[in-house]
Structures are given as structure tokens and as C-alpha cells.
N, C-alpha and C positions, 0 to 999 in steps of 0.2 A: 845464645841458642843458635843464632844464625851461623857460627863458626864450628859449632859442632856438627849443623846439616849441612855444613860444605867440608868439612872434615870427612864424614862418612861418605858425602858422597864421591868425594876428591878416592878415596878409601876402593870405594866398589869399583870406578872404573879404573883403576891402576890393578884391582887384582881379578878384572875380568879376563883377560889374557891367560893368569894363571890359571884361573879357573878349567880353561879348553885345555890349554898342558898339563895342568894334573889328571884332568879325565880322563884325554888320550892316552896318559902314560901307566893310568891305574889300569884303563882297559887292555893294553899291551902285556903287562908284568902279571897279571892274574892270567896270560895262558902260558906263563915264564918266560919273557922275554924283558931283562934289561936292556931299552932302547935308549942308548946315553946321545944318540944322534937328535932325539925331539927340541933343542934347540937349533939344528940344522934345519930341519923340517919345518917349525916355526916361521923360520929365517925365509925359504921356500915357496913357504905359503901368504909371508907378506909380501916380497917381489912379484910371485906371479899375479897376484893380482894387481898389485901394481902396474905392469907392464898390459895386463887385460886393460884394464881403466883409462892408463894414459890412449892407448891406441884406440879408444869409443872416444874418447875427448878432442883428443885429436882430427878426429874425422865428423866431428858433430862439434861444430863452432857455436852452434846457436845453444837451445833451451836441450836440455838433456830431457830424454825418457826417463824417469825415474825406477821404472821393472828393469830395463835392459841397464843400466847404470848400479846397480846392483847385480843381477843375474851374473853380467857378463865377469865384474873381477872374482864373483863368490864359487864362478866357476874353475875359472884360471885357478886360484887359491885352491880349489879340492883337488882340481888336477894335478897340479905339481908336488902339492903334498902325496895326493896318492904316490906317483912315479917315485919319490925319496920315498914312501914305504915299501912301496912292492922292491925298491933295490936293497933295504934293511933284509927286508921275510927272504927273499930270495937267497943272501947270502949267508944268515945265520939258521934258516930251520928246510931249505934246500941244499947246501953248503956246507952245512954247520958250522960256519965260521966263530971265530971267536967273537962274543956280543959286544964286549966293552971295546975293543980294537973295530968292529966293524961301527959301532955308533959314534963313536969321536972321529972315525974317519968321515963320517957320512956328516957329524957337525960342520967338521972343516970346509968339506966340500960344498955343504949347502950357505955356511959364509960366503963361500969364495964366491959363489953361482950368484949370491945375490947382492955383492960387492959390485961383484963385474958387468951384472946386466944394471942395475939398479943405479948404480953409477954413473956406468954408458951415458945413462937414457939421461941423468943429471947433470954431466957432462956438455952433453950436444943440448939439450934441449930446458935443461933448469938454469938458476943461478945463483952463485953463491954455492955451488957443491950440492945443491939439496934439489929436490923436483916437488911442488905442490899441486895436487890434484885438489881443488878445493870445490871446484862444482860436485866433484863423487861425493865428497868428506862429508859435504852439510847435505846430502840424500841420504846418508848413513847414518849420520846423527843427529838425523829429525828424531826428538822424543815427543812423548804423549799430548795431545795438544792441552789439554787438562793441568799437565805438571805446573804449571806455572801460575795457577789460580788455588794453589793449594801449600802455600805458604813450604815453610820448612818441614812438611810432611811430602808435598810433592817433590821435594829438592834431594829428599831420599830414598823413595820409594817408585820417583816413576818421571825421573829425569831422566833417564837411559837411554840409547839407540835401541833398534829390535838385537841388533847382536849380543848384548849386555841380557836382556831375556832369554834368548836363544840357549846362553852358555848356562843358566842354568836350567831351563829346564831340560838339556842332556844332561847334564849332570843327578840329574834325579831321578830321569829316565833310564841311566846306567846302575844307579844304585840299585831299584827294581829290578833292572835284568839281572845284574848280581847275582840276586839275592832269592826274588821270587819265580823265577822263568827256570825248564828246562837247560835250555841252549846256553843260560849263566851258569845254572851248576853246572853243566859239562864242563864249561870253559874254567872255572874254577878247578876241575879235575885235572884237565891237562895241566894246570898250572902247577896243582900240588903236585900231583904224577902221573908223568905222560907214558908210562909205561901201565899203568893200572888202568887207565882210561882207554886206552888203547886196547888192551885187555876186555873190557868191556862191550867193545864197538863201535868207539867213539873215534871218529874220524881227526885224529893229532893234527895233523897237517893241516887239516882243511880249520879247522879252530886257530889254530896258531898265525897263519894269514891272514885269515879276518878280523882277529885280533888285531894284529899289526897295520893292516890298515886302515881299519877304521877310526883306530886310537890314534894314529897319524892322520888322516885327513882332520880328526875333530882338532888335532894339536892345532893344523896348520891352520884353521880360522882364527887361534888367538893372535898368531901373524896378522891376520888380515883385519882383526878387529884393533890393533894397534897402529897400523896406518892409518885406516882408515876413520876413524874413534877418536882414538886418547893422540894423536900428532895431526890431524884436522889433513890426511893425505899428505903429507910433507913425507919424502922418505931421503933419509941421507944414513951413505954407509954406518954402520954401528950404532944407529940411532934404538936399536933394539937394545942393546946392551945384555944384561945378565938374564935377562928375565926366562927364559927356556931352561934355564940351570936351576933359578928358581924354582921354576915348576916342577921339576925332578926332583928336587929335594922336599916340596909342599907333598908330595907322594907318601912321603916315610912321618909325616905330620900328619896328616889326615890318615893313616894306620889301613893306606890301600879302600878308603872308603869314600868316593865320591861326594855321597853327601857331606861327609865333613871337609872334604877337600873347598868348599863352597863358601863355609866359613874361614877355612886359614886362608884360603884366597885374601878373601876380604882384610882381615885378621894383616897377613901381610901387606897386602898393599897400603892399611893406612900407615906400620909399621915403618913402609918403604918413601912414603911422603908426610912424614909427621912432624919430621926436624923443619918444614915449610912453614907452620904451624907455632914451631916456638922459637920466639926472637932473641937473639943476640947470640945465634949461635955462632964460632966461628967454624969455616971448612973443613976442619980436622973433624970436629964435633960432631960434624952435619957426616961424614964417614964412617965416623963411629956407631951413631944410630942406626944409617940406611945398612949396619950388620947385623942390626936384633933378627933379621929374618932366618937367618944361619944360625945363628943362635939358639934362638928358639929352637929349629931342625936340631942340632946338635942334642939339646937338653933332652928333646922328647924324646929322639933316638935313647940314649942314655935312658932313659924312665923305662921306656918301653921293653927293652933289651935287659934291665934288670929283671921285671917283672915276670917277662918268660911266659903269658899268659897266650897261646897259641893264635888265637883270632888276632890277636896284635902283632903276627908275625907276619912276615913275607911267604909270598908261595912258595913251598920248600923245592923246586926246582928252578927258581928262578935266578936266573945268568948260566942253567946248564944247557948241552945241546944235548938233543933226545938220538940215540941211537936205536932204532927199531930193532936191531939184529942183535941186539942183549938182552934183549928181555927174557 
């Protein structure tokens, strides 16, 4: 029993990250925007705060404030994510640039951006390649004082930092606005048809930006909850790996629906550390599992696309650029 509460729990905080990327990226794609950059963004949102953090660390030798040791990287992390959104919105629904050429451009970029600074600062001032921020790390992942007097029910239900809470309750927050709000069925509208919405009264543009960056700032905390979280503030280039690609494809698994993106989070994550779990495997093996996640995405894809049942479809505008002057 004790391996299955640290299985699930190993589980939740490997697919809380995904969680903030599939939300951000469902709330983007419902006002039609494929943003294939939200692993750039990601990427973004964990340097900046990093770079926030180190420099309060740095300049505070002693006992950290613990409000301002959070505050400050959780701020750097929205800012930077926002700036990589507002340059996505800007160039795809001001521009109307091509989505999928401007989001793989903007990934690249936001590797490079957090190679280079993240690096630097690794560089000159970590060792061994890597920089650990560990006074931030364990203010971040102080969990419930409680969890630990409550056997393998606390070990899965309430061992988490607040940002492990956080991610979902946006995500259930957005499912709501979805679904039951005004201002989500609009946004739903632009998504299906930004000409009919438009038509209506409905402000295209100003939806499709706010879309974009809000769905990009929430991406960019899964950045910052994977620094500072699941790597205990350690950040060394590539240390994120695939996980933002993940999340974009947990998008078309959870059938654009938040709340269920919540579960394949999880779903995947323990997927993505399960081979940990079973012994004797060898490193080919251990490759071959950490693919069930794609997998899965593939099949469901396939199920879904058979079925042709509309609500399981993508927004029928989504990856076009809206021309106002044709309608």
C-alpha cells in the first residue's frame, strides 16, 4: 500500500506541470489559436523565475521572507510568460501570421532565452552546470502540516506545495468559465467562428488576446512549478525536457476539456514515472514505457476522430487566421 501512495503521489506531482500546460493551451485553442510555442513559454516561465529568485537569494544571505520568496519568482514567471505571449497574439491574430511557424519559432526562442540566461547564471555562479536555489525550493514545497500524520491517505491527498492546489483549482475554474459564464461562451464562439461572433458583437480580437495570454501566463507556472517543485530549484539546461509537448498533446486527450485534462495529467504522469516502479527493467524498456503518454494521445486521437461526435472535436477554426474583411 505504501508503494502505491507514493506511486500516485510520485504520479500527481510529475503531472502537475502538465496540468498548467494543458489549461493554458485549451484556454488559447477554444478562441482558435494553435499555440505550438507553450513549450517555449513554459521554458520562459521557469527561467524567469529563476533569475527572480536567484537575485532575492542572492542579496538576502540570511533567513528568507517567505511572502517575498515566493511573490517575487511567481512574479518574474507571469511576466515573462506574459511578454512570450503577447509576442505569439501579436503576431498571429495582429499579423496574422502563420500559428504553427510562429509557435515553433517562439519554442525555439524561448529555449534559447532560457539556455542562455539560465545557464549564464549556472555558469558564473552554480556548479557542475546546474544552479540550486534550495532556500526558495523548500518555501515552495512546504505541504500541509497535517499530511504527514495521516498515513498513505495524507501521502496522496495533501502532500503537495500550494502550486500543486493552485493548478487545479484553475483548471476547474476554467472548465466553469467554459462552460457556464457568458464571456466563455463568447470565447467559445470566436473559436468556432470568428466571423459569426464578430457578426454578433463580439469583440474577435480583444477575446483572442486574452485568450492567448492568459492561457500563456497559466502555461508558464507549470515552468515555475517544475523548478521550483518536482527539481527542489536546481535548474540545468534541458532539465525540462519534453514536458510542454506533452501538454499539447494532453490537449487532444482530455477532448479540450479542462477538467479532464486534470485527470490525464495525472494519468500521464504516473505513466511518465512508472517504469521507476517496476524492477528489472532495462534502459531500452524504461524508453519504451516513458512513450505510453503518446500513445495513449495517438489512440485517443484515433477513437475520437472515428467517432465524429462534434463536442469531441476541436474548434472548427482552430490554426486559422481570422480576416475581418471577408466576412
Amino acid at each position: 500500500m505504501n508503494t502505491i501512495a507514493l506511486f500516485i503521489s510520485r504520479a500527481v506531482v510529475q503531472g502537475i506541470p502538465l496540468v498548467y500546460g494543458s489549461t493554458g493551451e485549451i484556454i488559447t485553442e477554444k478562441a482558435g489559436h494553435l499555440n505550438l510555442g507553450i513549450p517555449g513559454v513554459m521554458y520562459v516561465g521557469a527561467v524567469s523565475g529563476v533569475i527572480g529568485s536567484f537575485f532575492y537569494e542572492k542579496n538576502n544571505p540570511g533567513a528568507l521572507n517567505p511572502f517575498l520568496a515566493i511573490i517575487i519568482p511567481l512574479i518574474c514567471s507571469l511576466f515573462g510568460s506574459l511578454v512570450m505571449s503577447l509576442i505569439y497574439a501579436f503576431l498571429t491574430v495582429t499579423l496574422r501570421a502563420n500559428q504553427n511557424v510562429t509557435g515553433l519559432a517562439l519554442t525555439t526562442f524561448g529555449v534559447g532565452f532560457g539556455n542562455f540566461f539560465g545557464g549564464s547564471l549556472a555558469t558564473i555562479y552554480g556548479s557542475g552546470g546546474s544552479l540550486a536555489l534550495r532556500r526558495t525550493s523548500i518555501i515552495f514545497k512546504t505541504a500541509l502540516p497535517f499530511a504527514s500524520k495521516l498515513g498513505n491517505f495524507g501521502t496522496i491527498f495533501f502532500s503537495y506545495s500550494f502550486l500543486a492546489y493552485l493548478a487545479i483549482i484553475i483548471a476547474i475554474l476554467a472548465q466553469v468559465f467554459l462552460t457556464k459564464t457568458r464571456a466563455g461562451l463568447n470565447l467559445r464562439a470566436v473559436g468556432e467562428s470568428p466571423a459569426t461572433a464578430d457578426a454578433a458583437g463580439i469583440n474577435v480580437t480583444k477575446y483572442k488576446y486574452l485568450a492567448i495570454i492568459i492561457g500563456g501566463m497559466i502555461a508558464g507556472l507549470g515552468g515555475l512549478y517544475f523548478t521550483m517543485d518536482y527539481t527542489s530549484g536546481v535548474w540545468s539546461n534541458g532539465g525540462f525536457g519534453d514536458r510542454g509537448w506533452l501538454a499539447i498533446a494532453l490537449v487532444i486527450f482530455a477532448i479540450w476539456n479542462p477538467d479532464i485534462g486534470i485527470l490525464g495529467s495525472i494519468l500521464f504522469g504516473g505513466l511518465y514515472v512508472i517504469y521507476i516502479f517496476i524492477p528489472g527493467l532495462s534502459r531500452s524498456s524504461q524508453e519504451l514505457i516513458m512513450m505510453l503518454p503518446y500513445v495513449v494521445t495517438l489512440i485517443v486521437l484515433v477513437i475520437t476522430s472515428m467517432r465524429k461526435k462534434r463536442e469531441n472535436q476541436p474548434p472548427a477554426s482552430l490554426g486559422l487566421s481570422y480576416f475581418r474583411e471577408e466576412r
